[in-house]
C-alpha positions as CSV (number, residue, x, y, z in Angstrom):
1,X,37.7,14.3,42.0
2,X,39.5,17.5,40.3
3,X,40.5,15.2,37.5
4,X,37.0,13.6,37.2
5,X,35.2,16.7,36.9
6,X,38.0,18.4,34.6
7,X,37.3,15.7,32.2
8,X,33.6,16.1,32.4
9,X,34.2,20.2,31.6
10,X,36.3,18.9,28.1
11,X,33.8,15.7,27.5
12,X,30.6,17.1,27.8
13,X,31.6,21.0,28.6
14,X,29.3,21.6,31.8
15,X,28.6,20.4,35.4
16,X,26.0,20.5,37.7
17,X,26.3,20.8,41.2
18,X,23.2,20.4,43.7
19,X,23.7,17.4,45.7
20,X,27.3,16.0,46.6
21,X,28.4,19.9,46.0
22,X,32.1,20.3,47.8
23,X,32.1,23.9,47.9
24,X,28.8,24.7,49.6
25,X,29.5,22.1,52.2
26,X,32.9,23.5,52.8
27,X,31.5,27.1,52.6
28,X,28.3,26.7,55.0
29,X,30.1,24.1,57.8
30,X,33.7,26.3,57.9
31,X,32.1,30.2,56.9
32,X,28.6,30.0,57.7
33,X,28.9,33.7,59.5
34,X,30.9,35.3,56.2
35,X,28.2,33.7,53.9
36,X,25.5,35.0,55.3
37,X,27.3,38.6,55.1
38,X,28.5,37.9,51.8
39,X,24.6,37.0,50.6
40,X,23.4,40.1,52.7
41,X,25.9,42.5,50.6
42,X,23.1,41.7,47.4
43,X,21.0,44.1,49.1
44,X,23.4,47.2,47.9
45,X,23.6,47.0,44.3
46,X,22.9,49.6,42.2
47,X,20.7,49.1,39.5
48,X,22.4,48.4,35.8
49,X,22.3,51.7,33.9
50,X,22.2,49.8,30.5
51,X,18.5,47.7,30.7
52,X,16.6,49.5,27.9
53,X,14.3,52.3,28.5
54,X,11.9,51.8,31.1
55,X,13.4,48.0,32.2
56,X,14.9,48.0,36.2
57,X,14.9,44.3,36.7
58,X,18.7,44.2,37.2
59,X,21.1,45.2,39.7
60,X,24.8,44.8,39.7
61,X,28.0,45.3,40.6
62,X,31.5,44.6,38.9
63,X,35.5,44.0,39.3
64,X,38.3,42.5,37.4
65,X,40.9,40.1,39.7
66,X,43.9,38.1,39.0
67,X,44.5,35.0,40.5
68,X,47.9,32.8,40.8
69,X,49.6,30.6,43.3
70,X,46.8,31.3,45.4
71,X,46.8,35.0,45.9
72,X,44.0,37.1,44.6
73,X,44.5,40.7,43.7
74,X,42.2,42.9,42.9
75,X,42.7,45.1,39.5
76,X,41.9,48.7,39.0
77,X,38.3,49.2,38.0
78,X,37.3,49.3,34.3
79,X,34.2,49.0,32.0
80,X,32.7,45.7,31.2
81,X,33.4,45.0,27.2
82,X,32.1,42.0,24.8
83,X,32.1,42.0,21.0
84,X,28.5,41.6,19.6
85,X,29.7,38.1,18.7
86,X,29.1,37.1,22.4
87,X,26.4,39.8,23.6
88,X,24.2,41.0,20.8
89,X,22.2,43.2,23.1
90,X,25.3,44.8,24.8
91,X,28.0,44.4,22.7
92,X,30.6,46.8,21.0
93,X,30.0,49.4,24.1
94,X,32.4,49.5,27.2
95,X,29.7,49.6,29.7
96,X,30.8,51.2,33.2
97,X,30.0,49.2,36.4
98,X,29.7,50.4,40.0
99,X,32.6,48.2,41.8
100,X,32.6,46.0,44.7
101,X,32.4,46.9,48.4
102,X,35.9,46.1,49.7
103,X,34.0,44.3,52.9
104,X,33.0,41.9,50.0
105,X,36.4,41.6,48.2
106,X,38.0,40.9,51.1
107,X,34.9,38.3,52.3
108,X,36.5,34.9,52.6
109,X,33.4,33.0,50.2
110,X,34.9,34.9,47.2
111,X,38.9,33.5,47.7
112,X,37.5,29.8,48.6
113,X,35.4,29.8,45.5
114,X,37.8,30.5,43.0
115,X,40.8,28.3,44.4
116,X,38.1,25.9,44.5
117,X,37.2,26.5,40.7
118,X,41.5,26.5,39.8
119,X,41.4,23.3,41.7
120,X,39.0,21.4,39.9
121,X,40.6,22.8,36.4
122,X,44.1,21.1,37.8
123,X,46.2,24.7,37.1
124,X,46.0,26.5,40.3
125,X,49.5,26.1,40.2
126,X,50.3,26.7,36.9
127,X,48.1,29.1,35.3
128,X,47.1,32.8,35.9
129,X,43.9,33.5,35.7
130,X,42.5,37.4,35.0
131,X,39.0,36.7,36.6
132,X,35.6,38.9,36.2
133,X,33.6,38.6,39.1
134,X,29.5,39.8,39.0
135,X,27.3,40.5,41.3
136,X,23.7,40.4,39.7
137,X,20.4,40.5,41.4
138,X,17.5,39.9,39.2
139,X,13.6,40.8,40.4
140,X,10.3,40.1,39.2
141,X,7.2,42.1,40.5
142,X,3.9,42.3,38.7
143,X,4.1,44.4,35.8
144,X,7.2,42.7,35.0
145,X,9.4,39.5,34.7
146,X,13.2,39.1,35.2
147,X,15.0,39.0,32.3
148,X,18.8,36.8,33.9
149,X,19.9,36.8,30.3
150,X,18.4,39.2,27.5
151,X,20.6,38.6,25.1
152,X,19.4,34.9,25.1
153,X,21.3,32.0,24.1
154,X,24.9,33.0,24.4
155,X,29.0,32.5,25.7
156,X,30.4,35.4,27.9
157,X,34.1,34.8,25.7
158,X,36.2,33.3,28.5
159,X,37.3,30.3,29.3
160,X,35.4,28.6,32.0
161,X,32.6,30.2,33.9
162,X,31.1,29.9,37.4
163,X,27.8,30.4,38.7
164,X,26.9,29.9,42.2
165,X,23.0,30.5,43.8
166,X,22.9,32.9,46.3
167,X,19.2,33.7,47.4
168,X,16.1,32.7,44.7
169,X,12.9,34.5,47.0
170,X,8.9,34.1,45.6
171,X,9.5,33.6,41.9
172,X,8.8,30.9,39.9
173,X,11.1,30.3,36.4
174,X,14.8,30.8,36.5
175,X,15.5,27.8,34.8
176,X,19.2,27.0,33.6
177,X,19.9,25.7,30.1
178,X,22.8,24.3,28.5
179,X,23.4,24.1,25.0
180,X,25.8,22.6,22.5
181,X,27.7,24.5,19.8
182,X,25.1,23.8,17.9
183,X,22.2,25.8,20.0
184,X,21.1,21.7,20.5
185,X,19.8,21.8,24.3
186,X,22.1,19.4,26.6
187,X,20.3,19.7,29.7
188,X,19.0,22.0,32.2
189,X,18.2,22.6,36.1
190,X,17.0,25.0,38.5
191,X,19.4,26.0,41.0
192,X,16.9,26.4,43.7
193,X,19.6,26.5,47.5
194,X,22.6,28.8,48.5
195,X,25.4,27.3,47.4
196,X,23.7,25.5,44.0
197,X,26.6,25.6,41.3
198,X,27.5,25.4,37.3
199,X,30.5,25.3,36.2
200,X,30.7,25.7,32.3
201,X,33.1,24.9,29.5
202,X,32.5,28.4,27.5
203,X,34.5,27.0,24.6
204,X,31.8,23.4,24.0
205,X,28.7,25.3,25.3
206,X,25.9,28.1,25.1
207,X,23.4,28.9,28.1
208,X,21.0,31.0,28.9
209,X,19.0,31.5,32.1
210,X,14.6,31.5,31.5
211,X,12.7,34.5,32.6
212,X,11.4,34.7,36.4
213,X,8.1,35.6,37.4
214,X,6.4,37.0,40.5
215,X,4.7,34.7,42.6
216,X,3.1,36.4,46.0
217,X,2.3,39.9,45.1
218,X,2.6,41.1,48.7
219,X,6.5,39.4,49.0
220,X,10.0,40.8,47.1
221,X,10.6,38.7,44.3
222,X,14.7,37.9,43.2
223,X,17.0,36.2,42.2
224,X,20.4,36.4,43.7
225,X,24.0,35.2,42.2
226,X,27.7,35.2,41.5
227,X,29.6,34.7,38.3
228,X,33.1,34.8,37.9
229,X,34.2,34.1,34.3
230,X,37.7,32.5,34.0
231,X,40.0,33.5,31.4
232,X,43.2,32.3,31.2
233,X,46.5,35.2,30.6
């Protein structure tokens, strides 16, 4: 299957993964008690000091790891930098993140889904990996939409990207595209259940994630998930 899915990251530089998803059925029948505290640990992050003035529609949280042979250690804190090429919004500014919570460093969901994501690249054995690793909660209420992307159409400037559904609660949008080099749309989905995954080729695509919008005014409206960017060192 690693092989399979490797080739479909080089061929067509993205996959989608709903049904028949490895990970989440490994992660919900062998750590159903750590994912629920590992979703519950989106309730404490602090909101992202860089929206511009007057925006609070993102919260976050930040760390930098390194992965090899299996063993993940986690790397002194430091800001969060991209070149305008990759984040025209944000870019050319080291922006300064509040870390992670040990409890969820140490949580067993984050280890199984990165040696999952080295497994289905083929190089867990061979490769060392620096890893970002994001947090991000994104809410709607009603004098606003969530904005998952603002800079738009874009590449983060790694290597291979992962983004994994945690929560989605009374919104509507939040749709997924996937674009060639080009900016030509590929395809798109809506990750809609914990555990819902895409797994990009940054190198042979763009994506972006569509606004979200409130849909009962009396309920919280969000969007929950994790995104590790892969780059290899």
């Amino acid at each position: 299957m690693c092989n399979q899915l490797n080739s479909l990251l080089q061929q067509q530089g993205f996959v989608i993964y709903k049904t028949n998803n490895t990970l989440k059925d490994h992660l919900i029948m062998s750590y159903q008690s750590e994912f629920d505290d590992f979703c519950q640990t989106w309730e404490d992050l602090p909101n992202d000091p860089y929206l511009l003035e007057g925006e609070s529609y993102r919260q976050r949280r930040y760390a930098v790891l390194n992965y090899q042979q299996q063993k993940l250690t986690v790397l002194p804190n430091e800001p969060h930098y991209q070149t305008r090429h990759y984040n025209p919004l944000y870019g050319n500014i080291d922006r300064h993140f509040e870390a992670w919570h040990p409890s969820s460093l140490n949580n067993p969901i984050l280890l199984q889904s990165i040696h999952w994501v080295t497994q289905q690249l083929s190089e867990v054995n061979t490769t060392s990996w620096q890893i970002q690793a994001h947090q991000f909660r994104i809410t709607a209420s009603i004098n606003s939409r969530g904005k998952p992307t603002p800079e738009g159409i874009h590449k983060d400037g790694a290597d291979y990207i992962f983004i994994m559904l945690l929560d989605r609660k009374n919104i509507s949008g939040g749709v997924s595209e996937i674009y060639d080099n080009n900016k030509i749309l590929l395809g798109s989905t809506r990750l809609e259940h914990r555990g819902d995954l895409i797994l990009l080729n940054d190198h042979a695509v763009y994506h972006r994630v569509t606004e979200i919008k409130l849909k009962n005014r009396d309920n919280r409206a969000y969007r929950d998930v994790l995104v590790l960017t892969f780059h290899r060192k």
